[in-house]
C-alpha positions in Angstrom: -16.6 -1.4 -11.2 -14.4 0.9 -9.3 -11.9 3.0 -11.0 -8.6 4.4 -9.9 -8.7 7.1 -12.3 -12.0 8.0 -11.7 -11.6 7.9 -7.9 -8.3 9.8 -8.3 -9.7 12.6 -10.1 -13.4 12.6 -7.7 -10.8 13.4 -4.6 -8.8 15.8 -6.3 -11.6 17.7 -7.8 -12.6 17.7 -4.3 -9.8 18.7 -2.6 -9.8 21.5 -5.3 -13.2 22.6 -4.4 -12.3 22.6 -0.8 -9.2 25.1 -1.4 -11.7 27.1 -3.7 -14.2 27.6 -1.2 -11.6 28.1 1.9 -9.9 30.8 -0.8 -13.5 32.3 -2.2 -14.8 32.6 1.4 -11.6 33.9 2.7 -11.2 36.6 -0.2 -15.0 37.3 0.5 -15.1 37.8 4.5 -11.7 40.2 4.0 -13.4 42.2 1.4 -16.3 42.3 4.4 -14.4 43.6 6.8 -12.4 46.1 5.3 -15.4 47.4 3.4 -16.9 47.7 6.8 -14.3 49.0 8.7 -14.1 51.7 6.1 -17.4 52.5 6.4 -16.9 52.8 10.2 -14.1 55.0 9.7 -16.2 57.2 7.5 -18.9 57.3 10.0 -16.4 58.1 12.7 -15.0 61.2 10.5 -18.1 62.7 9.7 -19.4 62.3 13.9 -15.7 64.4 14.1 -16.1 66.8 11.6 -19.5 67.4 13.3 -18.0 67.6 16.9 -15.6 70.2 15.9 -17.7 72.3 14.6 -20.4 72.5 17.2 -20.7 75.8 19.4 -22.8 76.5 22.5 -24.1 80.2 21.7 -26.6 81.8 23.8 -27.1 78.6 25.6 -28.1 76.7 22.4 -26.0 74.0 20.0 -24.8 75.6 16.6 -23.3 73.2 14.5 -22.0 74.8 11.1 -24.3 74.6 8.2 -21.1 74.6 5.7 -19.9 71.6 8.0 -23.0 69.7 7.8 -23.3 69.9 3.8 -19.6 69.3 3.7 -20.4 65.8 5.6 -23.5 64.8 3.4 -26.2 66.1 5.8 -28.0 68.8 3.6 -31.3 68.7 3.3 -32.1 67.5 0.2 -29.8 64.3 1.0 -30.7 61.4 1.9 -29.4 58.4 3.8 -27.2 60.4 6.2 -28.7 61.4 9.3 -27.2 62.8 12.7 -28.7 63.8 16.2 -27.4 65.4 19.2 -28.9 64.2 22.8 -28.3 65.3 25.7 -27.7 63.8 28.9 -31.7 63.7 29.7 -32.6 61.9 26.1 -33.8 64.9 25.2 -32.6 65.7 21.1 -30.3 69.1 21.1 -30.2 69.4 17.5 -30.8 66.4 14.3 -29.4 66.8 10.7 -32.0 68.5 8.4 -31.5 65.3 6.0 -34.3 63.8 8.7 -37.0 66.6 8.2 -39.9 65.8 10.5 -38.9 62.2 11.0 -37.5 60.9 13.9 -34.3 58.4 14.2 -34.5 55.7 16.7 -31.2 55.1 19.0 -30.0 51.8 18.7 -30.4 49.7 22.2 -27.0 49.8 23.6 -27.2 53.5 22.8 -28.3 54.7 26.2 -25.6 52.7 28.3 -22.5 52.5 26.1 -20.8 56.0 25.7 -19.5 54.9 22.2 -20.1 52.5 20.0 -21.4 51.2 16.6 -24.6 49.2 15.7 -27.0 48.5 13.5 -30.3 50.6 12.8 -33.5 51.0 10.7 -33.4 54.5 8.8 -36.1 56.5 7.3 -38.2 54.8 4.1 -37.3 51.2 6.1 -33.9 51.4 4.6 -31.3 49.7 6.2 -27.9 51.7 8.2 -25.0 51.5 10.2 -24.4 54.1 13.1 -22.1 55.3 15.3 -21.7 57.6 18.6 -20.2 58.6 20.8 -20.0 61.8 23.8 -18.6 64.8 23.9 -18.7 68.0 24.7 -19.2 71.4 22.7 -17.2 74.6 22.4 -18.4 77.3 24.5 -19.0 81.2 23.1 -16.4 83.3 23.9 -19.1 85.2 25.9 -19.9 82.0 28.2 -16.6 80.5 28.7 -16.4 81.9 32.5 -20.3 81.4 33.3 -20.6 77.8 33.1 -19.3 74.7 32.1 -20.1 72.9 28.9 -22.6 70.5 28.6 -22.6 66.5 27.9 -23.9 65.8 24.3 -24.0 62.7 22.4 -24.1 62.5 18.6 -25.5 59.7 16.6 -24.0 59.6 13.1 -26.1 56.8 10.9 -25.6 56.5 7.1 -27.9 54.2 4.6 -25.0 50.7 4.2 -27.3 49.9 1.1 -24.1 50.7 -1.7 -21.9 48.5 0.8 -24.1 45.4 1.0 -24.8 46.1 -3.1 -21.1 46.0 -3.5 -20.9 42.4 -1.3 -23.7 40.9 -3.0 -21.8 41.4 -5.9 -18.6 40.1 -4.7 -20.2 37.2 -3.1 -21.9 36.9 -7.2 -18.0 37.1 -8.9 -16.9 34.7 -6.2 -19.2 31.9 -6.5 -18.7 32.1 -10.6 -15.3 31.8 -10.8 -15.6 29.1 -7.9 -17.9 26.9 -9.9 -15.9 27.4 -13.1 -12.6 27.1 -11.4 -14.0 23.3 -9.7 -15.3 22.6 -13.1 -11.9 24.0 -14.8 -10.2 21.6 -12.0 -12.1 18.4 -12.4 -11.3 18.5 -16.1 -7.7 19.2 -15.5 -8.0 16.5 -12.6 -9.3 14.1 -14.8 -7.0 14.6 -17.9 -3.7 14.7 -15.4 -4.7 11.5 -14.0 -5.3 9.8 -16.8 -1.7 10.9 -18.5 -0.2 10.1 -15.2 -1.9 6.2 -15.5 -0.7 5.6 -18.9 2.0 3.3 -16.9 -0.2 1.4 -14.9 -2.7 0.9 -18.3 0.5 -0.3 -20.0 1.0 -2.7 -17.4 -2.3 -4.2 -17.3 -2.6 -4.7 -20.8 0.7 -6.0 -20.8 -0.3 -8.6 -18.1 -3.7 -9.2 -19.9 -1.7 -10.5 -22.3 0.2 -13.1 -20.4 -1.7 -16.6 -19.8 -0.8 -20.2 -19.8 0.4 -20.3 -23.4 2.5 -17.5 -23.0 4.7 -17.6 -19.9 7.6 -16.8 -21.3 6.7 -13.5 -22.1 7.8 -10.3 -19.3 6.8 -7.1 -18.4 9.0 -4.6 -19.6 10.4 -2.4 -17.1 12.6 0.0 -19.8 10.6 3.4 -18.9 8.2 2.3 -15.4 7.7 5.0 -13.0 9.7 4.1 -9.7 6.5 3.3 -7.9 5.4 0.6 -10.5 9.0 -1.2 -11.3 9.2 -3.1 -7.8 5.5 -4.9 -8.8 6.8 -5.3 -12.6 9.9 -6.6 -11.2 7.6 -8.7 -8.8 5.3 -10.0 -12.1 8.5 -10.8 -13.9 10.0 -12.8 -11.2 6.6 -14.5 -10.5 6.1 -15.3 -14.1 9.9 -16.7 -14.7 8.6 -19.2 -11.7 5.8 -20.5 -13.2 7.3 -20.8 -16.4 10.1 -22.8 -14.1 7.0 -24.4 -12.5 4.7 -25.6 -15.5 7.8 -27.0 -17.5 9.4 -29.1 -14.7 5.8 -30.3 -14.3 5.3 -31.2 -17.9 8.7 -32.9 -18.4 7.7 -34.3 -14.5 4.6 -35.3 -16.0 6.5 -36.8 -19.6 8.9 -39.0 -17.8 6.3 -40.3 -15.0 4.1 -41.4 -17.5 7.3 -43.0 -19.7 8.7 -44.8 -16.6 5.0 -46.2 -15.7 4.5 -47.3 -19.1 7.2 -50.0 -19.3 6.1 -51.7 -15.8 2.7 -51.5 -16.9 3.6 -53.0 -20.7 5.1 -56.0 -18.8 2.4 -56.5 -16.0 -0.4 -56.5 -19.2 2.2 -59.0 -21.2 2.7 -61.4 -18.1 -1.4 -61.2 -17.9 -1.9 -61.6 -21.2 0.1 -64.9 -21.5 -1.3 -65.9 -18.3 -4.9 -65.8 -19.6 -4.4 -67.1 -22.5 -1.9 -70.3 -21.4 -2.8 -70.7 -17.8 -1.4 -73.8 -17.7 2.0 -72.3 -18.4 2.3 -69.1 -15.7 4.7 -71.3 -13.2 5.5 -69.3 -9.7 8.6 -67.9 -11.5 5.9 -65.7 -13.5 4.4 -64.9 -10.5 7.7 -64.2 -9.1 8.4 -61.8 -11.6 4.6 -59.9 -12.0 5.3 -59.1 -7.9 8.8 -57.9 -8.9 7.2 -55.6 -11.4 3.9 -54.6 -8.7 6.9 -54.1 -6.3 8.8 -51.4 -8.5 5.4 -49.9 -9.4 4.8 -48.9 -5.7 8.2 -48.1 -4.7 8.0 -45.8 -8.3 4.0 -44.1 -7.1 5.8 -44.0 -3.2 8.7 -42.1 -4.4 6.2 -39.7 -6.3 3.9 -39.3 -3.4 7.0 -38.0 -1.1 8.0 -35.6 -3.8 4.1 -34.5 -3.9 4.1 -34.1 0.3 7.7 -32.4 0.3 6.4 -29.6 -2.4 3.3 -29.0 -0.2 3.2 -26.7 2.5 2.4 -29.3 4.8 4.6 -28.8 8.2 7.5 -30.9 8.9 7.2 -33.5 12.1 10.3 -33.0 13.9 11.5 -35.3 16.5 14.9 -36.4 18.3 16.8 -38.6 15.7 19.7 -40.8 17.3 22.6 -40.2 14.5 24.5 -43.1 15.0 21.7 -45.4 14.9 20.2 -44.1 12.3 23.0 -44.3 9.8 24.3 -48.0 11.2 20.7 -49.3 10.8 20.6 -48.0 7.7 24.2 -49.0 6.6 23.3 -52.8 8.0 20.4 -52.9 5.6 22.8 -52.6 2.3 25.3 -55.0 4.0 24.6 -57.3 1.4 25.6 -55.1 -1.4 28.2 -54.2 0.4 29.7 -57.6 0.5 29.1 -58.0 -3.1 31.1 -55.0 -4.0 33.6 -55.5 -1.4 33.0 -51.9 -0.5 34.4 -50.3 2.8 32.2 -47.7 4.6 33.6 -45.4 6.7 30.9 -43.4 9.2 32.2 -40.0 10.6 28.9 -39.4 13.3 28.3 -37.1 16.0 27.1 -37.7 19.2 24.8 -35.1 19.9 21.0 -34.3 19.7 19.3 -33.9 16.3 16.1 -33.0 15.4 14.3 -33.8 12.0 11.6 -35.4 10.3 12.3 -39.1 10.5 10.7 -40.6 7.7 12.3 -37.8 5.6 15.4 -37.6 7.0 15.9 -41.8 6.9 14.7 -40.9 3.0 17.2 -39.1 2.5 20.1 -40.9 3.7 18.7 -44.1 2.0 18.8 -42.4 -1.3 22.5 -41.5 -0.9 23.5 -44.8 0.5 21.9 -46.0 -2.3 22.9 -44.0 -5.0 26.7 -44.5 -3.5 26.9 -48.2 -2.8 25.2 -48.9 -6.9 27.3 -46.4 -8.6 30.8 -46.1 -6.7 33.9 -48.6 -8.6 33.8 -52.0 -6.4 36.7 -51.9 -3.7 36.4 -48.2 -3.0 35.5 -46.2 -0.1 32.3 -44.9 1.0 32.4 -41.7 3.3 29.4 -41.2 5.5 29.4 -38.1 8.0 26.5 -36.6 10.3 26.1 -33.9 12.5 23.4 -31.7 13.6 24.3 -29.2 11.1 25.8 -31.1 8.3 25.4 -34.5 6.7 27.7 -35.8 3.9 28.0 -38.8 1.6 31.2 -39.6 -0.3 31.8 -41.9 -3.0 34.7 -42.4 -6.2 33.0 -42.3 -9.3 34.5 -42.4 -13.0 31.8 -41.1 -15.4 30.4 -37.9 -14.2 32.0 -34.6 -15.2 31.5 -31.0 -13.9 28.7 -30.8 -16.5 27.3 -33.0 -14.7 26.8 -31.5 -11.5 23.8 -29.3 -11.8 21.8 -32.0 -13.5 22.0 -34.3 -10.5 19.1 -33.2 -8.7 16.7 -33.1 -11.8 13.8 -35.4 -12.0 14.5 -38.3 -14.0 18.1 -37.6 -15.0 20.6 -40.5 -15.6 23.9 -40.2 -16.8 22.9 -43.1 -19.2 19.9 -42.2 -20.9 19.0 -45.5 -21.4 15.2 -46.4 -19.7 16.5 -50.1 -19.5 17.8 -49.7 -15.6 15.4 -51.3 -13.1 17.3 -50.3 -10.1 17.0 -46.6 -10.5 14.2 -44.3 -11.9 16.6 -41.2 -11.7 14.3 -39.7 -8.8 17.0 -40.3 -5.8 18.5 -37.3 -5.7 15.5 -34.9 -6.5 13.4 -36.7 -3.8 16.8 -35.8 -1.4 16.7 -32.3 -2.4 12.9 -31.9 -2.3 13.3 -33.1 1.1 15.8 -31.4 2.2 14.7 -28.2 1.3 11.1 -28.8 3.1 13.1 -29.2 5.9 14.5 -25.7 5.6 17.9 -26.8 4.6 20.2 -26.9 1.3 22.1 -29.3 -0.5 24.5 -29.4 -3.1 27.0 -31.4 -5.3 30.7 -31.1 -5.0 33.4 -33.3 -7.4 37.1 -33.5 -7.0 39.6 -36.1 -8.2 36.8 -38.4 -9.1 35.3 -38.7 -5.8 31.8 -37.1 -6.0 30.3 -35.6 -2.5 27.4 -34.8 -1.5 26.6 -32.1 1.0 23.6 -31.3 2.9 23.6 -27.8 5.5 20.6 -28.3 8.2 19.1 -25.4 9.6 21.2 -25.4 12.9 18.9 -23.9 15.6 16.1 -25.7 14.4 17.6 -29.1 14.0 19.3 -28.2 17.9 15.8 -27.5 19.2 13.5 -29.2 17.6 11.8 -26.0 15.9 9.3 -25.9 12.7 
């Protein structure tokens, strides 16, 4: 399994190790070429020192004996050499350091007047060298009878202390490279793992968290910054499920109660009918379909509040307002006579768009839930637009208190589970509905007369949008 902490400390170890070789290599090739530079610069010096004191005298090159011990070219040392050519190849004069043995020019000798190269010294031992031309002092005695000659010196010296002295830097180097990558990688690892200890808090603290135990939150006293927006995010995710699972299980509670007490009846009415046949008359019959009738209307109701939480998408088509609601309105005219209730209808002319089984759902439930519950002889106010529809009706027992328990599944005012008419799911199915349809609703009560208000989505219920 893959680990952050690991992981974490593998790319800073290696980002370490890549600084340490960029700074060990750099540190090392610097070293390099000032060693070598100064090595040049010694060469250089000596082929000077040399050049100065060279004479022509009696026609011959005389270099200075003091000169040449001075600049390590005695004869009992070794590993600096010099020779004088001149302009035919021919040698003028070499250091006695060489004896009997002869030092080969480098390549580029013969066609560069200066330069510096490499070259094989007596013994097979390793130099550097450098030339360059020039031309000697004359004797006092043949300054006026000729002019001096074109010499060229080659100055070599043995480079084995300098490439002893790299060996051994390039040695310290790669030590305390290996030791600092090591060095880092522990560090790396331990830094890491003290800067996690939020993120292991929080997974341990979410480990902890299951079905039984929504209630319980992350705690955010102390998160880094860059860990609080997803424990804020865990907390608010949790508080809905624990939302979630609880209307569901009082959902669940109250289904089952308000299927019970059809079903007790339907077995009863069978019961009696099996056992005394010759005493179930039509009005038994009558009732058992009464009974089948507010079963399905009670598993319909239940299915719609099933599709509206689903993300299934919303059929919108062009709804005629006024035909709609009058349709609608005809269909409780009975009650309405009964009642001797006035309804007054406030509708727009103008395009809608919506869901039409929904939407005729949820202006039945309000008609409903008005024309059963308003005082007889009151007023009913009905209003539609394409951004608002709103039901009004007087009521006498509902209280402020009241208000936000309206929508909940299975509420009644009377708590009483002996009401046919209503299973207390009207308004929850309304606001289910409405709120699948992208809009919002919301109950408002002054001087007795309770309203409800529903705010469409404007540009989609003008356009016809999902």
């Amino acid at each position: 399994m893959k680990s952050i902490r690991s992981e974490l400390a593998r790319r800073l170890g290696g980002v370490a190790l890549v600084i340490l070789l960029i700074g060990g290599g750099g540190l090392y090739f610097s070293l390099r070429s000032a060693l070598e530079r100064q090595f040049d610069e010694v060469l250089v010096a000596k082929a000077g020192a040399l050049m100065m004191a060279s004479e022509i005298d009696d026609g011959e090159l005389e270099i200075d004996l003091d000169v040449q011990t001075f600049a390590g070219f005695g004869t009992g040392v070794r590993g600096d050499y010099f020779v004088v050519f001149e302009e035919d190849g021919a040698i003028a004069m070499s250091s006695p350091s060489l004896g009997t043995v002869e030092l080969r020019p480098p390549l580029r000798f013969r066609e560069a007047k200066e330069g510096f190269a490499r070259v094989d010294l007596p013994e097979n031992v390793s130099g550097r060298a450098f030339w360059t031309s020039y031309q000697p002092a004359l004797d006092r005695n043949e300054v006026e009878e000729r002019e001096p000659p074109s010499l060229k010196i080659l100055v070599a010296s043995s480079d084995a202390t300098l490439r002893r002295t790299l060996r051994t830097t390039a040695l310290f180097v790669s030590i305390f490279g290996v030791i600092g990558v090591l060095l880092t990688f522990a560090i790396s690892k331990s830094g890491v793992r003290s800067g996690l200890k939020p993120l292991d808090s929080l997974s341990e603290e979410v480990e902890q968290i299951d079905v039984h135990h929504l209630a319980r939150r992350v705690s955010l006293e102390g998160m880094p910054e860059e860990l609080l927006g997803i424990g804020s995010k865990i907390n608010e995710l949790l508080a809905r499920l624990e939302d979630s699972f609880g209307r569901e299980k009082r959902f669940t509670s109250n289904a089952a109660h308000e299927l019970r007490t059809p079903l007790a009846e339907l077995r009863t009415m069978t019961e009696l009918g099996t056992r005394w046949p010759e005493e179930f008359t039509e009005e038994h019959g009558n009732e058992m379909l009464e009974v089948i009738s507010d079963l399905e209307a009670l598993l319909g109701t239940l299915s719609l509040l099933a599709k509206t939480e689903s993300k299934a998408v919303a059929h919108r088509k062009a709804i005629n307002l006024e035909e709609t609601v009058s349709e609608l309105v005809e269909r409780g005219r009975s009650r309405i006579k009964e009642r001797e209730l006035d309804i007054r209808c406030e509708i727009a002319n103008e395009e809608f768009y919506s869901d039409p089984v929904l939407f005729r759902t949820i202006l039945q439930n309000l008609l409903d839930n008005a024309l059963d519950y308003c005082p007889e002889g009151s007023t009913i106010r009905v209003a539609a637009d394409s951004e608002h529809l709103i039901v009004e009706n007087p009521v006498h027992d509902l209280t402020e208190e009241d208000l936000p328990q309206l929508f909940a599944r299975f509420w009644r005012k009377s708590r009483s589970r002996s009401e046919k008419e209503h299973s207390g799911l009207g308004l929850s199915v309304v606001r289910a509905a409405v709120e699948h349809l992208g809009g919002s609703c919301r109950a408002e009560l002054q001087d007795e007369v309770l309203g409800v208000r529903i705010d469409w989505a404007t540009r989609a219920t003008r356009e016809g949008l999902i």
